[in-house]
Residue, then its C-alpha position, 0 to 999 in steps of 0.5 A: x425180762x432180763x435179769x442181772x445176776x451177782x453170783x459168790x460161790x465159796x468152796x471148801x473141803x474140796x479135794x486140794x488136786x481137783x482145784x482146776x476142775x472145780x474152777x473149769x467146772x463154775x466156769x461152764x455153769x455161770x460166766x466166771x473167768x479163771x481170774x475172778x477166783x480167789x482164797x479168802x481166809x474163814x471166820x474159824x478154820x485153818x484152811x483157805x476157801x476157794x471163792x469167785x464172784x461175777x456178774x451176768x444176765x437171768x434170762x425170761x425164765x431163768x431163776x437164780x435158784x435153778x443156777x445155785x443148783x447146777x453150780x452145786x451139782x457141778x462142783x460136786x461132780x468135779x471134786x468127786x464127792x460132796x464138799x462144802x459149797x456156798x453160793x449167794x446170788x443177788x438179782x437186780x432187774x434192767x430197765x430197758x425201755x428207753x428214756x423220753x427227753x424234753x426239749x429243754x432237758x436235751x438243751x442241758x445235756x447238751x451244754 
């Protein structure tokens, strides 16, 4: 069964020249586009945090969890050592199976 899948990654305390490998290297791992990533100011701290969010799909066995690893791993290899890596995933399922209408419900939809 399919699933949709927000993921939010926040990145912070990354090597400042490997910016666009850790961005290439999300970019393989989920389907984020180079403009989904953005800076957001943190709570406490001076430096800006690197964040991207996007929608896409969890396939039968995939697990939300299995992503967020891969992710971290990913970004971890891009800037060279470890960092600060926060991923959030929120999972909302898909109803495929289609909708039946009765007759007088498609005379609605028609009018």
């Amino acid at each position: 069964m399919e699933r949709l899948c927000e993921l939010t990654v926040t990145v912070g305390g990354y090597n400042k020249p490997k910016e666009k490998c850790i961005i290439a290297a999300c970019m393989v791992e989920w389907c984020f586009r180079r403009n989904d990533f953005g800076f957001v100011k943190p709570e406490c701290g001076r430096r800006h945090l690197l964040q991207a969010s996007s929608m896409g799909t969890l396939y039968e066995f995939e697990q939300a969890s299995g992503i967020i690893e891969r992710i971290e791993r990913a970004i971890w290899r891009a800037n060279g050592g470890i960092c600060h890596v926060q991923v959030e995933a929120r999972e909302y399922s898909r109803n495929l199976e289609p909708v039946l209408l009765q007759e007088d419900e498609l005379e609605l939809q028609i009018a």
